[in-house]
C-alpha positions as semicolon CSV with decimal commas, in nm:
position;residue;x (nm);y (nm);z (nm)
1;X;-2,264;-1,001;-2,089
2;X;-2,086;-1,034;-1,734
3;X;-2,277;-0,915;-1,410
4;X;-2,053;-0,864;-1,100
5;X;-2,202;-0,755;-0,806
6;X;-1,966;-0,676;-0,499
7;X;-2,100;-0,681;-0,159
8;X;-1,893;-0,643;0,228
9;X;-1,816;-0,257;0,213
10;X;-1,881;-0,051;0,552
11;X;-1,765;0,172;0,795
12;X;-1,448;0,061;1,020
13;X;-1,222;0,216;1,225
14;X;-0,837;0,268;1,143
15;X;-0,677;-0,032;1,188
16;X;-0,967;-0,281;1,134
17;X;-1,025;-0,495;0,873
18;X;-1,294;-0,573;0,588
19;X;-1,362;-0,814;0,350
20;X;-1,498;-0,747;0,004
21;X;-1,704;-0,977;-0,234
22;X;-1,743;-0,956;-0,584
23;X;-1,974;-1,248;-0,771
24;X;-1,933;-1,266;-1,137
25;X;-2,230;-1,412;-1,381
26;X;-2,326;-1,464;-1,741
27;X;-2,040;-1,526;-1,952
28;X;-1,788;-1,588;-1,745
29;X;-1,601;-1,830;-1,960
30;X;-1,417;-1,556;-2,130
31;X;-1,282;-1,386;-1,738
32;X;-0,914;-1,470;-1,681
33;X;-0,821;-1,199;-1,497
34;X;-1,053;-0,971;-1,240
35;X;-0,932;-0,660;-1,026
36;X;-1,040;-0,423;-0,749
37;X;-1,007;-0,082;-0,798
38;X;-1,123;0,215;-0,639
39;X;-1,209;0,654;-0,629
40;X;-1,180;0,804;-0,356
41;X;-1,338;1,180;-0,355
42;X;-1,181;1,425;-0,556
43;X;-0,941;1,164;-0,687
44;X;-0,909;0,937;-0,990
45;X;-1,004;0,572;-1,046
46;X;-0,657;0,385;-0,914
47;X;-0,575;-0,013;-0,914
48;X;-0,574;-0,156;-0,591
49;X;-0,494;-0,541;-0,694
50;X;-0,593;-0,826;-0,979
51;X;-0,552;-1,170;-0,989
52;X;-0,579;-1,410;-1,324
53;X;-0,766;-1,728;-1,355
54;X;-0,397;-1,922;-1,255
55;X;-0,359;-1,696;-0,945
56;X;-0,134;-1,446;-1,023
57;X;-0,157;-1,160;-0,837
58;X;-0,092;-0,766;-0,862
59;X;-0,106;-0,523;-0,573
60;X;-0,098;-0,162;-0,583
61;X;0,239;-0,025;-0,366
62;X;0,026;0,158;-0,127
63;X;-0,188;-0,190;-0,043
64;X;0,100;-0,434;-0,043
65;X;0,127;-0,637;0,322
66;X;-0,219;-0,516;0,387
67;X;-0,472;-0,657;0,135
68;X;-0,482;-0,969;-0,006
69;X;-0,675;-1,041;-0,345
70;X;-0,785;-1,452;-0,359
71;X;-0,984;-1,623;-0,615
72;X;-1,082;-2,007;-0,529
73;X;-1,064;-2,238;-0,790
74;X;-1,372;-2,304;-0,996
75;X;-1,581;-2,024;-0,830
76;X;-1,681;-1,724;-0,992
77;X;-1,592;-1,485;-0,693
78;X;-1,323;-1,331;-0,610
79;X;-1,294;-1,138;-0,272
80;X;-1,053;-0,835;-0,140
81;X;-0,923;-0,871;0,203
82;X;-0,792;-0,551;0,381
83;X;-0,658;-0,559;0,704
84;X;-0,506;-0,247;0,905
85;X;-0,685;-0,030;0,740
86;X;-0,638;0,371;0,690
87;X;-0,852;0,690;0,634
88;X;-0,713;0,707;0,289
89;X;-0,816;0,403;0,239
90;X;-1,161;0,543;0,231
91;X;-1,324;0,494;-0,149
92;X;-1,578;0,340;-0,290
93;X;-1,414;0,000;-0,416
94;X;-1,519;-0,186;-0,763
95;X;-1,452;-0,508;-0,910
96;X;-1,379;-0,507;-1,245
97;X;-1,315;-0,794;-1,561
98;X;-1,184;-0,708;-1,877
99;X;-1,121;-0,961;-2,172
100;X;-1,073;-1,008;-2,531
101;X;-1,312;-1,194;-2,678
102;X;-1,351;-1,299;-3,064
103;X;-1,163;-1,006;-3,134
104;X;-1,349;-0,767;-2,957
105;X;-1,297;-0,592;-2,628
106;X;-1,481;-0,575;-2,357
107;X;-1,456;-0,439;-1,983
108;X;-1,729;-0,489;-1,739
109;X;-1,750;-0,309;-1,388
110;X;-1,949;-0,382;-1,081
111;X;-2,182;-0,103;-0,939
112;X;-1,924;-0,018;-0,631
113;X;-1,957;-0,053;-0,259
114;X;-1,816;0,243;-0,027
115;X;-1,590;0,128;0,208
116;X;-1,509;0,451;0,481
117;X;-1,206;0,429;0,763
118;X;-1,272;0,631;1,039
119;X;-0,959;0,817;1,250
Protein backbone atom coordinates (compact mmCIF):
# COMPACT_ATOMS: atom_id res chain seq x y z
CA UNK A 1 0.00 0.00 0.00
CA UNK A 2 1.13 3.72 -0.86
CA UNK A 3 -0.47 6.74 1.11
CA UNK A 4 0.01 10.19 -0.54
CA UNK A 5 -1.37 12.97 1.02
CA UNK A 6 -1.11 16.45 -0.84
CA UNK A 7 -1.34 19.56 1.05
CA UNK A 8 -0.75 23.73 -0.25
CA UNK A 9 -4.09 24.15 -2.29
CA UNK A 10 -6.06 27.62 -1.74
CA UNK A 11 -7.59 30.45 -3.11
CA UNK A 12 -5.32 33.02 -5.24
CA UNK A 13 -5.85 35.57 -7.45
CA UNK A 14 -5.02 35.44 -11.33
CA UNK A 15 -1.63 35.77 -11.72
CA UNK A 16 -0.36 34.49 -8.30
CA UNK A 17 1.29 31.59 -7.54
CA UNK A 18 0.91 28.28 -5.33
CA UNK A 19 2.78 25.55 -4.34
CA UNK A 20 1.49 22.03 -3.97
CA UNK A 21 2.78 19.10 -1.75
CA UNK A 22 2.25 15.63 -2.11
CA UNK A 23 4.06 13.09 0.65
CA UNK A 24 4.16 9.54 -0.36
CA UNK A 25 4.35 6.51 2.41
CA UNK A 26 4.30 2.77 2.79
CA UNK A 27 5.77 1.07 -0.04
CA UNK A 28 7.35 3.43 -1.76
CA UNK A 29 10.15 1.33 -3.08
CA UNK A 30 8.15 0.28 -6.01
CA UNK A 31 7.26 4.53 -7.10
CA UNK A 32 9.36 5.58 -10.10
CA UNK A 33 7.27 7.85 -11.52
CA UNK A 34 4.46 10.27 -9.66
CA UNK A 35 2.10 12.92 -11.42
CA UNK A 36 -0.34 15.75 -10.71
CA UNK A 37 -3.43 15.72 -12.26
CA UNK A 38 -6.53 17.45 -11.89
CA UNK A 39 -10.92 17.93 -12.56
CA UNK A 40 -12.07 20.83 -12.81
CA UNK A 41 -16.14 21.04 -12.62
CA UNK A 42 -17.99 19.60 -15.28
CA UNK A 43 -14.77 18.39 -16.86
CA UNK A 44 -12.71 15.19 -16.95
CA UNK A 45 -9.67 14.07 -14.95
CA UNK A 46 -6.62 15.68 -17.27
CA UNK A 47 -2.62 15.35 -16.69
CA UNK A 48 -1.10 18.35 -15.60
CA UNK A 49 2.72 17.01 -15.24
CA UNK A 50 4.87 13.73 -13.90
CA UNK A 51 8.23 13.28 -13.14
CA UNK A 52 10.19 9.67 -12.71
CA UNK A 53 12.48 8.70 -9.97
CA UNK A 54 15.65 10.03 -12.54
CA UNK A 55 13.85 13.40 -13.06
CA UNK A 56 12.26 13.29 -16.13
CA UNK A 57 9.61 15.41 -16.53
CA UNK A 58 6.15 15.74 -18.50
CA UNK A 59 3.99 18.83 -18.65
CA UNK A 60 0.65 19.17 -19.96
CA UNK A 61 0.68 21.99 -23.12
CA UNK A 62 -1.66 24.21 -21.32
CA UNK A 63 0.88 24.29 -18.02
CA UNK A 64 4.18 24.45 -19.85
CA UNK A 65 6.38 27.83 -18.73
CA UNK A 66 4.06 28.08 -15.82
CA UNK A 67 4.35 25.04 -13.48
CA UNK A 68 7.15 23.27 -12.61
CA UNK A 69 6.95 19.56 -11.23
CA UNK A 70 10.39 18.76 -8.85
CA UNK A 71 11.14 15.74 -6.92
CA UNK A 72 14.43 15.98 -4.56
CA UNK A 73 16.50 13.17 -4.44
CA UNK A 74 15.92 10.58 -1.77
CA UNK A 75 12.66 12.21 -0.47
CA UNK A 76 9.42 10.82 -0.87
CA UNK A 77 7.67 14.18 -1.93
CA UNK A 78 7.22 15.60 -4.77
CA UNK A 79 5.71 19.18 -5.05
CA UNK A 80 3.81 21.22 -8.05
CA UNK A 81 4.79 24.74 -8.47
CA UNK A 82 2.36 27.07 -10.42
CA UNK A 83 3.08 30.44 -11.03
CA UNK A 84 0.82 33.02 -13.10
CA UNK A 85 -1.93 31.38 -12.50
CA UNK A 86 -5.53 31.43 -14.38
CA UNK A 87 -9.30 30.92 -13.58
CA UNK A 88 -9.16 27.77 -15.57
CA UNK A 89 -6.71 26.77 -13.69
CA UNK A 90 -9.24 26.31 -10.99
CA UNK A 91 -9.57 22.26 -10.05
CA UNK A 92 -9.11 20.30 -7.45
CA UNK A 93 -5.43 18.93 -8.05
CA UNK A 94 -4.25 15.14 -7.12
CA UNK A 95 -1.08 13.42 -6.92
CA UNK A 96 -1.02 10.25 -8.23
CA UNK A 97 1.71 6.92 -8.46
CA UNK A 98 1.19 4.13 -10.55
CA UNK A 99 3.62 1.04 -10.83
CA UNK A 100 4.02 -2.47 -11.80
CA UNK A 101 4.83 -4.50 -9.24
CA UNK A 102 5.46 -8.47 -9.25
CA UNK A 103 3.35 -8.51 -12.11
CA UNK A 104 0.55 -6.79 -10.87
CA UNK A 105 -0.71 -3.28 -11.31
CA UNK A 106 -1.37 -0.89 -9.17
CA UNK A 107 -2.34 2.98 -9.14
CA UNK A 108 -2.70 4.88 -6.00
CA UNK A 109 -4.26 8.50 -5.75
CA UNK A 110 -4.11 11.11 -3.08
CA UNK A 111 -7.47 12.47 -1.62
CA UNK A 112 -7.17 15.99 -3.69
CA UNK A 113 -6.75 19.55 -2.57
CA UNK A 114 -8.90 22.39 -4.43
CA UNK A 115 -6.90 24.91 -5.68
CA UNK A 116 -9.48 28.10 -7.01
CA UNK A 117 -8.04 31.32 -9.20
CA UNK A 118 -10.01 34.16 -8.74
CA UNK A 119 -10.52 36.94 -11.86
Amino acid sequence: QVQLVESGGGLVQAGGSLRLSCAASGSIFSINVMAWYRRAPGKQRELVARISSGGSTNYADFVKGRFTISRPIAKNTVYLQMNSLKPEDTAVYYCNTAFVRAGSPYDYWGQGTQVTVSS
